[in-house]
Each structure stands twice: as C-alpha cells, then as structure tokens.
C-alpha positions as CSV (number, residue, x, y, z in Angstrom):
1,X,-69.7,-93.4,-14.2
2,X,-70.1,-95.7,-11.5
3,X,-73.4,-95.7,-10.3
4,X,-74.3,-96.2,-6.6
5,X,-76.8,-99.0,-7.4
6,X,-77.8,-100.4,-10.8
7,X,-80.9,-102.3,-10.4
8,X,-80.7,-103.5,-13.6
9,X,-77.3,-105.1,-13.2
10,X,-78.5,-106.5,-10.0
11,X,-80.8,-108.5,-11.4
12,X,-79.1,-109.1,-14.9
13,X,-77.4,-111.8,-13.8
14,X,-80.0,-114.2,-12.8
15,X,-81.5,-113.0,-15.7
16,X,-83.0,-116.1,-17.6
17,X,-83.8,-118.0,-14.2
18,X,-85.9,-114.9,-12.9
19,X,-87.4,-114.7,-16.5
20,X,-88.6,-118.9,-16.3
21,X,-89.9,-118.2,-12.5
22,X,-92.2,-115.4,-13.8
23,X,-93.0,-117.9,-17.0
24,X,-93.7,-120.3,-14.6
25,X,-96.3,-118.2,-12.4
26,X,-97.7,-117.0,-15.6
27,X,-98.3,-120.6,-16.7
28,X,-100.3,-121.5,-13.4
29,X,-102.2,-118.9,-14.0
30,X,-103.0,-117.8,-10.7
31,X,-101.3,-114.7,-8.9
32,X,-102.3,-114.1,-5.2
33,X,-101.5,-116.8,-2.5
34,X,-100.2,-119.9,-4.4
35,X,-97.7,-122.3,-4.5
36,X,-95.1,-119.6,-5.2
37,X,-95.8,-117.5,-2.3
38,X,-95.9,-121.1,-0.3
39,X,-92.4,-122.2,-1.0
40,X,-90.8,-118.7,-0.6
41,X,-92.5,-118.5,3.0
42,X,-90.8,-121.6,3.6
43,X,-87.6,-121.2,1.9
44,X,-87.0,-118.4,4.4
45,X,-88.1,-119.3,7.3
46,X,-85.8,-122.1,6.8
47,X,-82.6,-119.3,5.9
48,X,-83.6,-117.4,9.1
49,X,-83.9,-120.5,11.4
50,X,-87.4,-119.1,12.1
51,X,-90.4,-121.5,12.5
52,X,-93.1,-119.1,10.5
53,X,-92.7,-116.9,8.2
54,X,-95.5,-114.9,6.8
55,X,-95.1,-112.6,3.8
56,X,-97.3,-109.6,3.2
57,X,-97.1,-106.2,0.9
58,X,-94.0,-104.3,2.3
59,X,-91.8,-104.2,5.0
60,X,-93.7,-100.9,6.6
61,X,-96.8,-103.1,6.7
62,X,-94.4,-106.1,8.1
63,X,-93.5,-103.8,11.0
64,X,-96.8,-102.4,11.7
65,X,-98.8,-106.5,11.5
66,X,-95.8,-107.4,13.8
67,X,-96.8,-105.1,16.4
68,X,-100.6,-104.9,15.7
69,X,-100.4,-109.1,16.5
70,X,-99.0,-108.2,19.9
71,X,-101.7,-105.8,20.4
72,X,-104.5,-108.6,19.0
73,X,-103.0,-111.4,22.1
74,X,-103.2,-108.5,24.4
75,X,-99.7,-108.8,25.0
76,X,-99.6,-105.1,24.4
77,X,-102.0,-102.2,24.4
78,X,-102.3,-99.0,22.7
79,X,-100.2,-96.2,24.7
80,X,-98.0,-98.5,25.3
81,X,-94.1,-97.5,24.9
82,X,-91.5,-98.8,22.1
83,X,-87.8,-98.1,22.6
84,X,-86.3,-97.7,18.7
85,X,-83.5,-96.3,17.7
86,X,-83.5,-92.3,16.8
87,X,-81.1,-92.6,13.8
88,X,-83.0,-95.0,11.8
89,X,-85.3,-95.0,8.6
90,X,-89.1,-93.5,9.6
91,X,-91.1,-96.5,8.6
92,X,-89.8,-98.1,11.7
93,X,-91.3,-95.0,14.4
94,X,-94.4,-94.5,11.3
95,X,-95.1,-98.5,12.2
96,X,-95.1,-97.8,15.9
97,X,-97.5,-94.5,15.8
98,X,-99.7,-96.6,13.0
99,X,-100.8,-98.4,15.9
100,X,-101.3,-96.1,18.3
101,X,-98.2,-97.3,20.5
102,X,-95.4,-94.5,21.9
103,X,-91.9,-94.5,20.3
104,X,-89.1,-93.8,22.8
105,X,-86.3,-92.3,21.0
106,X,-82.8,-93.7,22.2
107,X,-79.5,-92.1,20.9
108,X,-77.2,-94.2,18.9
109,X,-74.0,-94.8,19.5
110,X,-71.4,-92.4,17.2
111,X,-68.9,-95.6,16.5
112,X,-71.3,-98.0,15.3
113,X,-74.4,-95.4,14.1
114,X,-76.3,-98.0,16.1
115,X,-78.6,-97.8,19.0
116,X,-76.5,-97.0,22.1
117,X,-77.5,-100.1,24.3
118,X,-75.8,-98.1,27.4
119,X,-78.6,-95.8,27.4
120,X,-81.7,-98.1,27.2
121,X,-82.3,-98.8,30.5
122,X,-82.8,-95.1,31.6
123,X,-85.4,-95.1,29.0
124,X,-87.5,-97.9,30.4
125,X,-90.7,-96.6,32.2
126,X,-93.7,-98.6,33.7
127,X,-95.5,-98.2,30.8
128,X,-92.6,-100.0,28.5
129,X,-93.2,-103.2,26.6
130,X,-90.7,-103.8,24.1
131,X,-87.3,-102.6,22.2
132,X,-87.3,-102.4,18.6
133,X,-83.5,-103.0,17.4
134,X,-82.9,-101.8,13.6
135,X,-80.1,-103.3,11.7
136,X,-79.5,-100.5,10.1
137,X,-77.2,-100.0,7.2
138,X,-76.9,-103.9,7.4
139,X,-75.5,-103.6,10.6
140,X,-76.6,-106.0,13.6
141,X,-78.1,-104.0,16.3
142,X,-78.5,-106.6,18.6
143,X,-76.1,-107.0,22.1
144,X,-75.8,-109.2,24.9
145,X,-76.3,-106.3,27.2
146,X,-79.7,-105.7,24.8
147,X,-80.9,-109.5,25.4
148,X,-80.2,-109.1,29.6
149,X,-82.0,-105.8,29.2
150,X,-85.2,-107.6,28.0
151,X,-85.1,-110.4,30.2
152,X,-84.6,-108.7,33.6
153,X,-87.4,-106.0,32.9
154,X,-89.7,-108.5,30.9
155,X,-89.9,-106.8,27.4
156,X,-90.2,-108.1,23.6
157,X,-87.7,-107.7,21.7
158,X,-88.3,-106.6,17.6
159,X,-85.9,-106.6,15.3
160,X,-86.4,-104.5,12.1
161,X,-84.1,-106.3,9.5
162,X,-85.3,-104.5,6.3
163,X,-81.6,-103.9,5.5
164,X,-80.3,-107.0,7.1
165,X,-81.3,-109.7,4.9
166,X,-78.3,-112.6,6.2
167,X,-77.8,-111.4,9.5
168,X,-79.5,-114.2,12.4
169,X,-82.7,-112.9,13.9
170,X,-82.2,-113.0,17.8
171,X,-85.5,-111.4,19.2
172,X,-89.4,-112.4,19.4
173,X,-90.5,-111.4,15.9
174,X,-88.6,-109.9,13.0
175,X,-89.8,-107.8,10.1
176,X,-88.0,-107.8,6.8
177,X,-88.0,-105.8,3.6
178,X,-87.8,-106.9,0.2
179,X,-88.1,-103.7,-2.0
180,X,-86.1,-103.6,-4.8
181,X,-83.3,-101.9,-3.7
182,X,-82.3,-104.3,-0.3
183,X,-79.9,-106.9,-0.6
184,X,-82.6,-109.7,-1.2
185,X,-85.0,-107.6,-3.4
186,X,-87.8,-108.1,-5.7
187,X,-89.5,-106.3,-8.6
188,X,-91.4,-104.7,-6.7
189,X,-92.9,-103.9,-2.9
190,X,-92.7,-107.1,-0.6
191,X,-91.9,-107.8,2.9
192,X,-92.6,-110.9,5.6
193,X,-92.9,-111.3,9.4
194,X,-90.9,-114.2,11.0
195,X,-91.1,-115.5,14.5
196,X,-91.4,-118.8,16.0
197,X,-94.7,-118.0,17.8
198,X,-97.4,-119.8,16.0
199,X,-100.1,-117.9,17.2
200,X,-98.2,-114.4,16.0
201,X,-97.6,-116.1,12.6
202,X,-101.7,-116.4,12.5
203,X,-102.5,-113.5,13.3
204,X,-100.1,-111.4,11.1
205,X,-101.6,-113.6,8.1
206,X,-105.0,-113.0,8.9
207,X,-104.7,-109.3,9.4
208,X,-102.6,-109.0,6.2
209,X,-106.0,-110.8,4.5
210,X,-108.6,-108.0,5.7
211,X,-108.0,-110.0,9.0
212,X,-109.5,-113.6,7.9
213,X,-108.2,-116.8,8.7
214,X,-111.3,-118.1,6.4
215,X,-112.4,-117.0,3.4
216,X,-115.7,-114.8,4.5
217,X,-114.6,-115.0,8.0
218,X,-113.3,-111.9,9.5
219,X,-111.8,-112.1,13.2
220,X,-109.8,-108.7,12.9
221,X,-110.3,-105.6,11.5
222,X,-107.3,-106.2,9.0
223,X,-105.9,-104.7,5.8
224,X,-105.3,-105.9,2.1
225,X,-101.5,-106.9,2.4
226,X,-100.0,-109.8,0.3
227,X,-97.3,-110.4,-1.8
228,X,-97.8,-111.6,-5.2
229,X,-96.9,-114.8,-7.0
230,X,-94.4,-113.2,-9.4
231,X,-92.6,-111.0,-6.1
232,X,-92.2,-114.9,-4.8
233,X,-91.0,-116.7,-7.6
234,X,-88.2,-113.9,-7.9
235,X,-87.5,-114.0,-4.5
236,X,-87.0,-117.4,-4.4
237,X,-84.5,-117.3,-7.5
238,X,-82.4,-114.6,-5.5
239,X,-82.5,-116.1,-2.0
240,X,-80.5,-119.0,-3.6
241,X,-77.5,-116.4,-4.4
242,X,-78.3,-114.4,-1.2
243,X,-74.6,-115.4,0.8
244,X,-72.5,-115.2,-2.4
245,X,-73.7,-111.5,-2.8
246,X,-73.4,-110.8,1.0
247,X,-69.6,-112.3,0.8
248,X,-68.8,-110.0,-2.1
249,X,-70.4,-106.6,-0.2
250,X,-68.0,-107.9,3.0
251,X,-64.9,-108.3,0.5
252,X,-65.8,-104.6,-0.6
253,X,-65.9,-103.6,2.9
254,X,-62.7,-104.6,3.7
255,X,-61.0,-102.7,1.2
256,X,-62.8,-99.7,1.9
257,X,-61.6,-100.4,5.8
258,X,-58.2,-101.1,5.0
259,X,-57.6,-98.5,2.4
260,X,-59.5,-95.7,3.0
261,X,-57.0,-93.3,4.8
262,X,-58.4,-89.4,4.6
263,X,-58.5,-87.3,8.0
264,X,-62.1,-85.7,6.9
265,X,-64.2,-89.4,6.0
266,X,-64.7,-91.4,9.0
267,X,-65.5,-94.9,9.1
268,X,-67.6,-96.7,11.2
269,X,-66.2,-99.0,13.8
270,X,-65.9,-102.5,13.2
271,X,-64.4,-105.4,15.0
272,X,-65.6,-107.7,12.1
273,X,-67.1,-107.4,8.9
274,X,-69.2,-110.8,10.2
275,X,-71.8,-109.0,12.0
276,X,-73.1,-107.2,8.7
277,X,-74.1,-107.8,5.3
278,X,-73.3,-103.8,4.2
279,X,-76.8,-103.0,2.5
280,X,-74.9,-99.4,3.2
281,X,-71.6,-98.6,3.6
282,X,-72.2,-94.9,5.8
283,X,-69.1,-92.6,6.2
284,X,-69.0,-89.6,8.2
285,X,-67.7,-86.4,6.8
286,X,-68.3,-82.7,8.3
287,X,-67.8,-81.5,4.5
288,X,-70.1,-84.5,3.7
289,X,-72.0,-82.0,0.6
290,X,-68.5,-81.2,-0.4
291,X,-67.0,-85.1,-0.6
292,X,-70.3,-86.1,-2.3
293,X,-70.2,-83.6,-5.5
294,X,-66.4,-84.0,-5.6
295,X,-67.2,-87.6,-6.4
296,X,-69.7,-87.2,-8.6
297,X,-67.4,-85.0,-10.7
298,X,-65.0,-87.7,-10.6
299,X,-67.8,-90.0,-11.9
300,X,-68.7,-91.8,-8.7
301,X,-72.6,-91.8,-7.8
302,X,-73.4,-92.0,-3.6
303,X,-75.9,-91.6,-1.7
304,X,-77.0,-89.8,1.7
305,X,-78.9,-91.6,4.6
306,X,-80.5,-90.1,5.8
307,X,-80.6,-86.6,5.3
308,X,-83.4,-86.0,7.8
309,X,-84.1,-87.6,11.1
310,X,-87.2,-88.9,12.0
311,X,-87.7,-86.3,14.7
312,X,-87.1,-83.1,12.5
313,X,-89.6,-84.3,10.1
314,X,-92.9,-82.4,9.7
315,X,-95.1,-85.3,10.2
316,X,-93.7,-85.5,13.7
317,X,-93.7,-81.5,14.3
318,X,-94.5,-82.4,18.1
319,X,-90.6,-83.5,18.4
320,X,-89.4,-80.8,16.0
321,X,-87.7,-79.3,18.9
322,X,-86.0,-82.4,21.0
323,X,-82.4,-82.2,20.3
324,X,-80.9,-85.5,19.7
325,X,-76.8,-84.2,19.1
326,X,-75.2,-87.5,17.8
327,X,-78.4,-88.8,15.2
328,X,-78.4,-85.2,14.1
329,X,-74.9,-85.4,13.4
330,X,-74.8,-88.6,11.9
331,X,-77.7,-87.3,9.5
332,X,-75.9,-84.2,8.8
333,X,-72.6,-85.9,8.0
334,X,-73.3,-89.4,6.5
335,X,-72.3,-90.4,3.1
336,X,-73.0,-94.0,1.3
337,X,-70.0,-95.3,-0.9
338,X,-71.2,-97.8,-3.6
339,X,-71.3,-101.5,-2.1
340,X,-73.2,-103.3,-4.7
341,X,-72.1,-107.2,-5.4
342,X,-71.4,-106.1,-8.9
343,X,-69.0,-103.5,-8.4
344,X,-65.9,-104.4,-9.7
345,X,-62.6,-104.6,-7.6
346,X,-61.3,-102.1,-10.1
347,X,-64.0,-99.8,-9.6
348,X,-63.6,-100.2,-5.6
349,X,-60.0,-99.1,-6.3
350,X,-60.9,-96.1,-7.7
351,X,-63.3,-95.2,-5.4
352,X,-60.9,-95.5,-2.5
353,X,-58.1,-93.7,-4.0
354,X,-60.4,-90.7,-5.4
355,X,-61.4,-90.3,-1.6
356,X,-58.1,-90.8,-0.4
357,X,-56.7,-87.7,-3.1
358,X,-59.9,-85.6,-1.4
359,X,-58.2,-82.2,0.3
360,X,-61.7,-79.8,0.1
C-alpha cells in the first residue's frame, strides 16, 4: 500500500533529535511561554524574512487574531468586507465571520485552482478593506496584478499560508498552520502570525493571552491561545529540514507533470514548480470517485479536497444557493496524489503509470 501520508514516517526520521527536544523541555520543567516557544518565534520569523512572529494555538485562531488586531487599531471595523477566495479550506471564511467581518466570495481561476485575480476588482465595494490570498494546495496565490489591486484602492493584504510553509510572504500579515499534517507540522495543534508591524505583533500576542500584555492586566477581551513548549521544540527540529523536504515534494511534482499523460486527470497549470511547495498535489477528473477507488484497489491511498465548498456547507445555509460554477467543479472533481517527502521515486513510478493504464 502506499499511503497518502504517513505521519509516522514523516517524523521518523528526525526521530532521536525530536525525542532530545521534548527531553529537553521536559528537563526545564516548564511548558507554556518559555525559551522554546522564544527561539521558534525567532527562528521563523527569520525563515519568512518577517520582523515578528507570534505563535498561538492553531492556524484558525492565527487567522481570526490577525484580523481581530486590525479591528483592535481600528484599521477595520465589524461589517466590514474581506475578498477570499471561494475554493479554499472554511477556516479561512469561519476566521472572517468569527469576527463579525463580511467574506466576499471570488471565483478561482480553473488553471491554477487559485483565486482569479481578473475578477477582484469588480468585487471591491465602498465598504471593502482587505483581500485575503490563500496559498492553497501550497500554491502561491499572490500576483502583481493582486499587489496593484491593493495599492490603487488602499486595501490590506492577508495571506493565509497554512499549506504554504516555504513560499515568501508578500502581504501585511500572514497566518500560518502547523497541524500535523502541513509540510512544517507538529505533534499537535499550533499556528503563528507574522508581520512586520510591531504594533499588530502586540496585539495578536496579547489577545492570544486572554488579551494581556501583563500578567493581571487585561487590555482586550482576548482568548486562551498559545502554543506549548514541546509543539516549539519540535518545530524547531523540523524547520531545520523544512527546504530539503519542500525540494523533494517539487522533484515529485515534476514527474507527476512530466509523466502523467491520461485524457480524463487534469493537471494544474504550472509555469514552474518554484512558486509552490506541493502541501497537495490536486488533479481534476470528471470520474474523480471512479479514479480514486481504482487506485485504492491498486494499493494507492489519495485523498479529496475538498469535497464540499465553503458556500454549500450548512453552517453557511444563507449562501446555500449562490452558484459558484468553477469552485464547485473543482470540488466535485479534485483528487490529491501522494506528495509526501518520503515517498519513494519507485513508488512515484507506480503511481504515474497506474493512472496512466486508467480507461474507467
């Protein structure tokens, strides 16, 4: 079998550093914002070229402090609007509707499954503030066109790099992910906010500490939202090896790109394999159910997302019935390949050639 994503084999080989970075925390003897946490902030800020970085519980709760700080300066008030992507993962709109703020749903674009930059400016109302990019799939989101966009009509610019660990931040504040499963993940829930605005940085770490910048001193109405000293050591360990396992996902690509050759998979288009680190590797198939059980008879595992878009969810029954043709189709057709920096090239072979044999 080859699985879609072994966690287990992920993190097997750092094995024995990861286990003396836990000894280590274990050691000090203290758990909740120490020296492990410290260095880790650093550590990435410095890898993202961002002056702050401040960690917190999750990368749904990175999204939603990133924007609550916005609101907090008053650079942003509730009703506001938010242009985000409509094929994307729903933490991103669930951050945006956590604080009271108005998604506008923009179509992607059906060659790069990201948002259609084309179509932004026909969105933007009087009551816009900001476009939240999502580097979806591993994908950068971000354009030239997107950057004039925000300068001409005076709006932030978010970037939600949960699956984009590698890829340079370009916009006012990014929010990352590190749950298990991303390309830099820990044991566990973690995420971080990094900008180079100092007085964003403060805020987010206030509000992720029940909003206090000292201890029994409460300026915001915050949450509880930290990461822990073991998530931090681990990260720390796995940041190091971060590139190496971004280089092998874009070798993986490549071959999928050059060798996969079946008239019902699609791939996405791609002028360079540069401008993502391939957290997913999405094809689109029309028999997308058929391909996927085909290849788990032939032993491959893969994986589907998403099969739901955010705006035929029940939680957001209000849009139940906006019809959004091309993220609908990409949810309806989209199938992951196995892209893990494990995988063997032997492996990668087989996959390609059992899709290739595919006739339905």
């Amino acid at each position: 079998m080859i699985n879609y994503l072994d966690l287990k084999k992920v993190n097997s080989r750092y094995d024995s550093d990861i286990k003396a970075a836990i000894d280590s925390v274990l050691s000090r003897g203290w758990y909740l914002k120490g020296q492990a946490v410290e260095a880790f902030e650093n550590e990435f800020a410095k890898y993202t070229g961002r002056a702050f970085c401040v960690s917190c519980a999750n990368g749904l709760d990175a999204l939603t402090l990133m924007l609550r700080a916005y609101i907090e300066t008053g650079q942003i008030a509730e009703g506001d609007e938010i242009i985000v992507p409509a094929n994307t993962y729903i933490a991103t709109i669930l951050s945006i509707t956590a604080n009271r703020l108005t998604p506008i749903l923009v179509e992607p674009d059906i060659n790069t499954l990201q948002i259609d930059d084309s179509l932004i400016e026909q969105a933007i109302t009087p009551r816009t503030r900001a476009i939240l990019i999502v580097n979806l799939y591993g994908r950068d989101a971000f354009t030239q066109h997107i950057a004039e966009i925000c300068r001409h009509h005076k709006l932030f610019l978010f970037e939600d790099c949960a699956q984009s660990h590698g890829i340079p931040p370009h916009g006012n504040a990014q929010a990352h992910s590190f749950y298990p499963t991303k390309n830099l993940g820990a044991l566990g829930d973690a995420g971080a906010v990094t900008t180079d605005d100092k007085q964003i940085a403060d805020i987010v770490r206030a509000m992720a500490n029940y909003g206090s910048s000292r201890k029994y001193v409460f300026d915001y109405k915050g949450r509880n939202s930290r990461m822990d000293e073991i998530q931090a050591a681990v990260l720390s360990v796995k940041l190091k090896h971060l590139d190496e396992e971004n280089r092998r996902r874009r070798e993986i690509a490549r071959y999928y790109f050059s060798n996969i050759n079946n008239p019902l998979v699609t791939l996405p288009y791609h002028r360079s394999t540069e401008d993502n680190v391939f957290h997913i590797f999405p094809t689109l198939s029309p028999e997308r159910d058929k391909l996927q059980a085909y290849l788990m008879e032939k032993g491959i595992q893969t994986d589907i997302h998403y099969p739901i878009p955010p705006h035929k969810q029940q939680c957001y029954s209000e849009w139940n019935n906006i019809s959004l043709p091309i993220t609908e189709e990409i949810h309806r057709c989209e199938l992951s390949l196995p892209i893990a920096p494990y995988h063997s090239d032997e492996e990668v072979n087989t996959i390609v050639n059992t899709i290739n044999n595919w006739t339905h």
